[in-house]
N, C-alpha and C positions, 0 to 999 in steps of 0.2 A: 337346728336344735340348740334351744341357750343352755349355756353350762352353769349348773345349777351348786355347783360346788367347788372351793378354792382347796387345792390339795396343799397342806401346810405342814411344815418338818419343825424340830424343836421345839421351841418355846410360843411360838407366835399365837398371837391373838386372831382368830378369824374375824374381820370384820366385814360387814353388809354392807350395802349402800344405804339404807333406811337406818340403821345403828347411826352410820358413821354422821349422816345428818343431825342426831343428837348431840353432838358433840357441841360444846360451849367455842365460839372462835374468839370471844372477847377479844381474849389476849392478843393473835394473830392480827393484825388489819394488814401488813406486808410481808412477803417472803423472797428472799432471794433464792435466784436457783441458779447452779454453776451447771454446765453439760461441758464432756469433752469435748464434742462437734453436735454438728444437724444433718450432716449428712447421712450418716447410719439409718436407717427405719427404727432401731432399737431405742434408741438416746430420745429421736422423733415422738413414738409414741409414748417414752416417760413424761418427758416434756410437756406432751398435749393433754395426757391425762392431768397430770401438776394445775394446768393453767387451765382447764375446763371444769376441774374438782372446784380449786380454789374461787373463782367465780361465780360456782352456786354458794360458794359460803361468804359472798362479800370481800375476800381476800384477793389484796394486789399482788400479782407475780412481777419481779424483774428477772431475767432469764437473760443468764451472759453466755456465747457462744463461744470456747477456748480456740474451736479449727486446731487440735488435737496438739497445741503448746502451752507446757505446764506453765512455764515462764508467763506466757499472756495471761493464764487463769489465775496465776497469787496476782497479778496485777488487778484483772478484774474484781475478783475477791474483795481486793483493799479497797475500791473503789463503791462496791457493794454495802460496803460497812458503812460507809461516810451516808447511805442513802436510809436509816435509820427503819432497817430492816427487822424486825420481830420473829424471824426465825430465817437457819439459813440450810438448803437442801442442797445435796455436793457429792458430783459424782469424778472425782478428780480425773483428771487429764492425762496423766500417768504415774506412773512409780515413783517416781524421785522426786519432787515435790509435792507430795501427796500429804505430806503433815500439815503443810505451811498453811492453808487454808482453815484447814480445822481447830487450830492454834489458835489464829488471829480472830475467829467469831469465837471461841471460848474466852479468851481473855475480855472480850467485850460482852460477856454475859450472855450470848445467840444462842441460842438452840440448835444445834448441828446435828442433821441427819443426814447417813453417809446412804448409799441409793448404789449399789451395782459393787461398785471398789471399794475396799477399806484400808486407812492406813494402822497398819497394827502398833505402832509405837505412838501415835496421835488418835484414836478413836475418837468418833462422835457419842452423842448418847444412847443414840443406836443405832444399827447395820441393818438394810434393808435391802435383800438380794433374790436371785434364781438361785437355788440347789445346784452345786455346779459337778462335784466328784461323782455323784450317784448317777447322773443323768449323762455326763460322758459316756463313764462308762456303757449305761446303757445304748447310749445309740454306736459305740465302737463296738460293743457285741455284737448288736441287729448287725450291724454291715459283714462281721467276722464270720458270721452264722451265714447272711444272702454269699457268700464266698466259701462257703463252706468249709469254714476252717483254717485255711490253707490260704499261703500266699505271701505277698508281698506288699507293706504299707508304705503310705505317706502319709503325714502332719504336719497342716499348716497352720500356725500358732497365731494369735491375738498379738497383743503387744506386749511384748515380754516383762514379766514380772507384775501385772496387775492381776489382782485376784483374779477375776474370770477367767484369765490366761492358765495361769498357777492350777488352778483348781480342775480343767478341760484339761488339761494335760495330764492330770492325777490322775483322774479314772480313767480316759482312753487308755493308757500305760498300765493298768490296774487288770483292765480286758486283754489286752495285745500279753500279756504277764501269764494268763489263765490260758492262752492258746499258744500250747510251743510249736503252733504249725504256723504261726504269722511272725515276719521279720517287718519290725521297721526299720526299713529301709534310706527314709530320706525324712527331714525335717527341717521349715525356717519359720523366722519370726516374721508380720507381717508389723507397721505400723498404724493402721488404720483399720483393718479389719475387714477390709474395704472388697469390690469384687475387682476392680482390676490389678489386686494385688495379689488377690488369687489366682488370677490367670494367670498371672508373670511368673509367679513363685511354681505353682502347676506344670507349666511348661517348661519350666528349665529341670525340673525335681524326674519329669518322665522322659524326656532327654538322656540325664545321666540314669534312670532306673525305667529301660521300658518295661520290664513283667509284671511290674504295679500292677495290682486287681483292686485295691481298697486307697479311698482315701477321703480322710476325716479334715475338714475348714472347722476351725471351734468358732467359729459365725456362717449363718445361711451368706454372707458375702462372699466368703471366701468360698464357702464350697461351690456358690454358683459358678464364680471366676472360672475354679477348677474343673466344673463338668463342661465350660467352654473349652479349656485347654483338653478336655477329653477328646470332644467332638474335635479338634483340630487337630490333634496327632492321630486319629487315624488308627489306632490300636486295633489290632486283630482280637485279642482278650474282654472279654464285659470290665470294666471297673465300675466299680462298686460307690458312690459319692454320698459322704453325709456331714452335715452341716449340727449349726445351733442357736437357739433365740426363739423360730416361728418366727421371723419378720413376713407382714402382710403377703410384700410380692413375693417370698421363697415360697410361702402357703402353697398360693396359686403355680406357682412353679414346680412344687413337689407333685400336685394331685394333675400335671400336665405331662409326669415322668422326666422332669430336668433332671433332677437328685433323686435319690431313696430315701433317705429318712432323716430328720431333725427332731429337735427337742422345743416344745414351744414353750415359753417362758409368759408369766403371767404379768408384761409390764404395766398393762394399764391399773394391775390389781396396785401394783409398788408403786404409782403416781399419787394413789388416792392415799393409800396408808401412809406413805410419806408425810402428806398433810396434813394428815388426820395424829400424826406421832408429835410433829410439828408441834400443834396446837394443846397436845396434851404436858409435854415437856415445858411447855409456854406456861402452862398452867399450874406446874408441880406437880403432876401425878407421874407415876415411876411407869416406865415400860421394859420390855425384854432389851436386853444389850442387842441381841439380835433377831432378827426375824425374815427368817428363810422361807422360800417360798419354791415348793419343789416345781420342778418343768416335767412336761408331759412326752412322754415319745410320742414321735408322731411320723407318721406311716403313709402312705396311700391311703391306707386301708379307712385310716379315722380323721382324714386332715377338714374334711368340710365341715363338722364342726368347729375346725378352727377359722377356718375362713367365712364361715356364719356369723360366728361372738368369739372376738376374741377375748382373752379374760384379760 
């Protein structure tokens, strides 16, 4: 079934595919694009959409891979700029050098759009993300509700202090807040986001807390890791596992009973608009400072439409 509709929060502009091919690219003939890493499927499919968008519009992509150090990515950054880049897409690497990038192509006049993280005391011209507080929470309910209530959680965090982090954490907390029958119990940060950091973190967190019933990865990485570390302690009790993104392989793994439930984020839709903001900013015409982009629960019940078209 294609999905025929982009669900948008705020201010955001909906764009088409047939719209956005109107779009003048004059201006644009080069883009740089920073990613944290390539290993995620998340970052993967921003990436791919960036560089198969930009290609039907004649637009060169350079696309630097950080491998998840800030340090490396202001390096690549400066080294980007020297490559007389026409606009620059930047999803920083983490928290602490998260300005330095955005700095360095505004001072040289770039067009900076920020894609997933934003630095709030350096902003780009505009913020282009997944809805993060609303859709935690929603999938820490669904899980709170499959547990009836009651129980004992765990959270395993993104990379501490980056929006998505920040933001997963807000509304999980918001839910677990509205049910004084759920204690959480146990929580770490991961750095990568990764699944074998979910297992690791999984596995030591029901170690010290075995009556865990629920536990929320704010990335299908991590909650996969965790539903391994499930399967390997051996728990007499159901635990309850959910995740976030809709990355491809979690899809397939939700609707096979790996997890219960995630939230699918519409990256490929923030590849194309990314470009498409790119080139408008390139251009002078003004756009939303942000443009949020809600993620969808996702269930058993509705996931093969995501594994059909992803948006």
């Amino acid at each position: 079934m294609k999905l025929m509709k982009l669900f948008l929060s705020g201010t955001v502009v909906a764009t088409t595919a047939c719209a956005s091919f109107m779009i003048n690219a004059a201006e644009v003939k080069k883009i740089g694009l920073a990613v944290p890493n390539l290993s995620a499927n998340y970052f993967i499919q921003i990436q791919e959409s960036v560089e198969e968008y930009s290609e039907k519009k004649g637009i060169e992509v350079i696309t630097v891979n950080a491998n998840n150090d800030s340090a490396t990515q202001v390096s690549q950054v400066q080294d980007l700029l020297t490559q007389n880049i026409d606009a620059f897409i930047y999803i920083p690497a983490g928290a602490a050098a998260a300005t330095v990038p955005t700095r360095l192509a505004r001072a040289q006049g770039i067009p900076v759009i920020n894609v997933d993280r934003n630095a709030d005391d350096e902003p780009g011209d505009t913020f282009i993300a997944g809805e993060g507080v609303k859709s935690a929470y929603e999938v820490c309910n669904h899980l709170i509700n499959l547990a009836d209530g009651k129980g004992e959680m765990l959270m395993i965090h993104g990379q501490k202090g980056v929006t998505p982090e920040v933001n997963r954490a807000k509304g999980c907390k918001q839910a677990i807040a509205e049910n004084p029958g759920v204690e959480l119990v146990g929580q770490q940060w991961s750095e990568r986001w990764s699944q074998d950091e979910g297992y690791a973190i999984a596995q030591n967190l029901l170690q010290a807390n075995p009556n865990v019933n629920i536990i929320f990865g704010q990335a299908d990485g991590l909650a996969m890791g965790a539903a391994k570390a499930v399967s390997a302690a051996g728990a007499t009790q159901r635990i309850f596992v959910g995740g976030y993104d809709g990355d491809t392989g979690a899809l397939l793994a939700l609707n096979d009973g790996v997890f219960d439930v995630t939230a699918t984020q519409s990256t490929r839709t923030m590849g194309r608009l990314a470009v498409d903001s790119a080139i408008k900013v390139a251009a002078g015409e003004s756009i939303p400072a942000e443009q949020i982009i809600d993620a969808v629960l996702t269930t058993k019940d509705n996931v093969q439409q995501f594994i059909d078209d992803h948006p």
